[in-house]
C-alpha positions, 0 to 999 in steps of 0.5 A, spaced: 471 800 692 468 805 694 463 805 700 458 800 699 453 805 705 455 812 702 454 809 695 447 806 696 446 814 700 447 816 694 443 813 689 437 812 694 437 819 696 436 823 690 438 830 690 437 830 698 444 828 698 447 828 706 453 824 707 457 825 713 464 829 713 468 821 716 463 819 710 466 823 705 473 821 707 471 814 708 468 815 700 475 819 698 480 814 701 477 807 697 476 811 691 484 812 692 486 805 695 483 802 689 485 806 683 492 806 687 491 799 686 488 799 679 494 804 677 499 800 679 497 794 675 495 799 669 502 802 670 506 796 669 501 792 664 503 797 659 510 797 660 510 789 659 504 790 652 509 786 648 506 779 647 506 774 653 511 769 654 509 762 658 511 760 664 511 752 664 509 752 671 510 746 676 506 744 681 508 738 687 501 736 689 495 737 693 496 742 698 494 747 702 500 750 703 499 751 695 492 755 696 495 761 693 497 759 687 490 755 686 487 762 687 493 764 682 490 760 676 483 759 678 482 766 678 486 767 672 490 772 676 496 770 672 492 773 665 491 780 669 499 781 671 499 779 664 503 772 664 501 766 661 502 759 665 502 752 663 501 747 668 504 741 670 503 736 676 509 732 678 513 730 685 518 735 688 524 733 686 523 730 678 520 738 678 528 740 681 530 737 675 526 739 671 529 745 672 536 744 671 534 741 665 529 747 662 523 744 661 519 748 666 521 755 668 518 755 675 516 751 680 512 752 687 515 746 691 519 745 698 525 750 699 528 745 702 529 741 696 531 747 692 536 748 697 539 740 697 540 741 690 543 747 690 549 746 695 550 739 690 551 745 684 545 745 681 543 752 679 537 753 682 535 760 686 528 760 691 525 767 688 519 767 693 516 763 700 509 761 700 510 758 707 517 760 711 515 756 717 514 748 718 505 748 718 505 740 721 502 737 727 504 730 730 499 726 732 501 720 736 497 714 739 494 716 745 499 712 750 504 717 748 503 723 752 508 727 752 515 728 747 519 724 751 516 718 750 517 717 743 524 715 745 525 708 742 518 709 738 516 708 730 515 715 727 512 716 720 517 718 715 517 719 706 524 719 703 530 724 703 530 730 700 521 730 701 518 736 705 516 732 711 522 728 711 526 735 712 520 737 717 522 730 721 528 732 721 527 738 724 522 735 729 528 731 732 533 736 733 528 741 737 526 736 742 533 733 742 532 726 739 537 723 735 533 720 729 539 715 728 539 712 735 534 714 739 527 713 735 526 709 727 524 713 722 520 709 718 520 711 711 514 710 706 514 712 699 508 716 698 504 721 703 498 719 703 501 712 706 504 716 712 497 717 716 495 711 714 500 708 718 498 712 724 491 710 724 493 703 723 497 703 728 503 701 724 508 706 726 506 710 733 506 718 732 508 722 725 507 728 723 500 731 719 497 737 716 489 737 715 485 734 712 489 727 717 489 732 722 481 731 723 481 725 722 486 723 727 482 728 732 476 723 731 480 717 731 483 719 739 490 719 738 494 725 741 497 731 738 503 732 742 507 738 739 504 743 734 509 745 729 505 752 726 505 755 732 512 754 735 513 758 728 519 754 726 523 758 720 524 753 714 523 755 706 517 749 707 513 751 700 517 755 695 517 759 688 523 756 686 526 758 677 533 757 675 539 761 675 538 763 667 530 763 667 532 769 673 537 771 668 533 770 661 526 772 664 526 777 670 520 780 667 516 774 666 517 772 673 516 779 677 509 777 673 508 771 675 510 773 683 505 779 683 499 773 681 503 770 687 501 776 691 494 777 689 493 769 691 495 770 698 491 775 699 485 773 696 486 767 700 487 771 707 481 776 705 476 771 700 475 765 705 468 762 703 473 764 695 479 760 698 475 754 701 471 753 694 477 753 691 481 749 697 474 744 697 476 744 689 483 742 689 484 738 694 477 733 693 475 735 700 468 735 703 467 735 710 466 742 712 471 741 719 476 739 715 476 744 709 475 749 715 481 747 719 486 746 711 483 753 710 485 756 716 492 753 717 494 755 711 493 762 712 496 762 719 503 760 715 501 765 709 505 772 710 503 778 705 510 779 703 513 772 703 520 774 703 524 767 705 530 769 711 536 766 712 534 764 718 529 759 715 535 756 711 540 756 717 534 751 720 537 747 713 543 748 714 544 746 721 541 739 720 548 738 715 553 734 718 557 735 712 560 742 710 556 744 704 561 745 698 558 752 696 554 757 700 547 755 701 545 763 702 547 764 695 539 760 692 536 765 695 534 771 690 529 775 693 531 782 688 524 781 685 520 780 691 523 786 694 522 790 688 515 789 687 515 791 695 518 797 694 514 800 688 508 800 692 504 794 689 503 789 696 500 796 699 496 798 694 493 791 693 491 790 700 488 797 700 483 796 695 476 793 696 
């Protein structure tokens, strides 16, 4: 929007107007860069006025790596690029399923569920990244003080083919401990039981995001390792449709992605929006760790959140067995990059 000061000059100083020459260009220049923006969504809102299609969208849980897309619906962004979503809740592999059999149209769940599906014939495509990097903390009992002292020790784990099973995976091969002979891997049927397990001492370090990372902090356990700074690539949280909903529907998906976009930059230029809708989503209200679940997210946040190959390549190298297809081939990032090249993730931070 135009600049607030030069406004305010204006409107204060009646006919006795002065406005600098930067000030001038600085009131010109916003006034572009929004109706740059505003363009851009006018543009492509009337070359898609037919009737909306809905997208049955679905979501895998409480998160923050999902902010953007809990600012996407909070804010109604979908209604703005003209899509209409319908969500479901449900855990990421039922959501695969659910995609390969047709009753949801796009999900927003763990690339690398997406990527064990599609390389066993199940025709999905990962379209978009949220988080290309592994956003983990690991958290041990404060005994344990540097990575190799976790040779022989209980580590946290979920089931194969869930997030932080793979993140697990990961962990291991980067310092080097083989998960089948050199630690136990301890698997519990549900997330919210992996921090739990630590905290009462039932298993000896595991993997945390916040708001556990808090209260690990507080309870004197001992992070050894922070996955979000060693930017590890991996497709963590993903926009993923099926091959004949990308078939069917392109349309209808570049939508949905650029209600995608405006989420991500809401979240990484709104933080007192992000947070009440992080506090909202996630049921958090202790100020230290909504902070620390915000400012994570956004440090695993890009503005264009194209997945690179090298994320799928972290995957593919935990395999000990050749894949029976290319496991490039479920990445499909022509919609993204479209978006991209018209202007429109340019334009959207440019506005005010």
């Amino acid at each position: 929007m135009p600049n607030e000061n030069v406004r305010e000059r204006i409107l204060s100083s009646g006919t006795n107007i002065e406005m600098t020459s930067k000030d001038i260009f600085s009131f010109f220049t916003k006034s572009f860069e929004f109706f740059a923006l505003t363009a851009v969504i006018v543009t492509h809102n009337c070359a898609v006025a037919e009737a909306a299609e809905t997208l049955r969208l679905g979501f895998s849980g409480a998160s923050a790596t999902q902010l953007a897309g809990y600012l996407a619906v909070d804010q109604k962004l979908f209604d703005v690029y003209a899509v209409n979503v319908a969500l479901t809740q449900s855990a990421g592999t039922t959501m695969i399923r659910a995609l390969d059999s047709g009753s949801l149209d796009v999900t927003i769940v763990g690339g690398g569920q997406a990527l064990n599906a599609y390389v066993k014939g199940v025709e999905v495509r990962i379209i978009s990244g949220l988080v290309n990097t592994v956003p983990f903390q690991l958290w041990a009992k404060p005994e344990l003080s540097q990575l190799k002292d976790l040779k022989g020790k209980l580590i946290a784990n979920t089931p194969a083919g869930t997030s932080l099973n793979l993140a697990n995976q990961i962990l291991l091969k980067r310092i080097g401990l083989d998960p089948m002979r050199d630690v136990k891997l301890v698997a519990f049927g549900r997330l919210g039981l992996v921090s739990q397990s630590l905290f009462t001492g039932v298993v000896d370090a595991a993997l945390l995001s916040p708001p556990e990372t808090v209260e690990a902090r507080r309870s004197g356990l001992r992070m050894l390792m922070d996955l979000t700074t060693a930017r590890i690539p991996c497709p963590f949280t993903s926009v993923v449709t099926s091959k004949a909903m990308l078939e069917r529907s392109r349309l209808s998906l570049d939508r949905f992605l650029r209600g995608i976009l405006h989420g991500i930059k809401l979240a990484l230029t709104n933080p007192d929006m992000a947070k009440k809708t992080l506090s909202r989503n996630m049921r958090l209200t202790d100020p230290e760790a909504l902070e620390e679940a915000y400012q994570r997210a956004v440090a695993s946040y890009e503005r264009l959140p194209i997945v690179p190959k090298e994320a799928i390549d972290t995957v593919v190298q935990l395999s000990t067995e050749p894949a029976s297809r290319n496991p490039f081939g479920v990445l499909d990032m022509s919609i993204l990059e479209r978006i991209d090249k018209e202007g429109f993730v340019k334009a959207l931070y440019s506005a005010k």
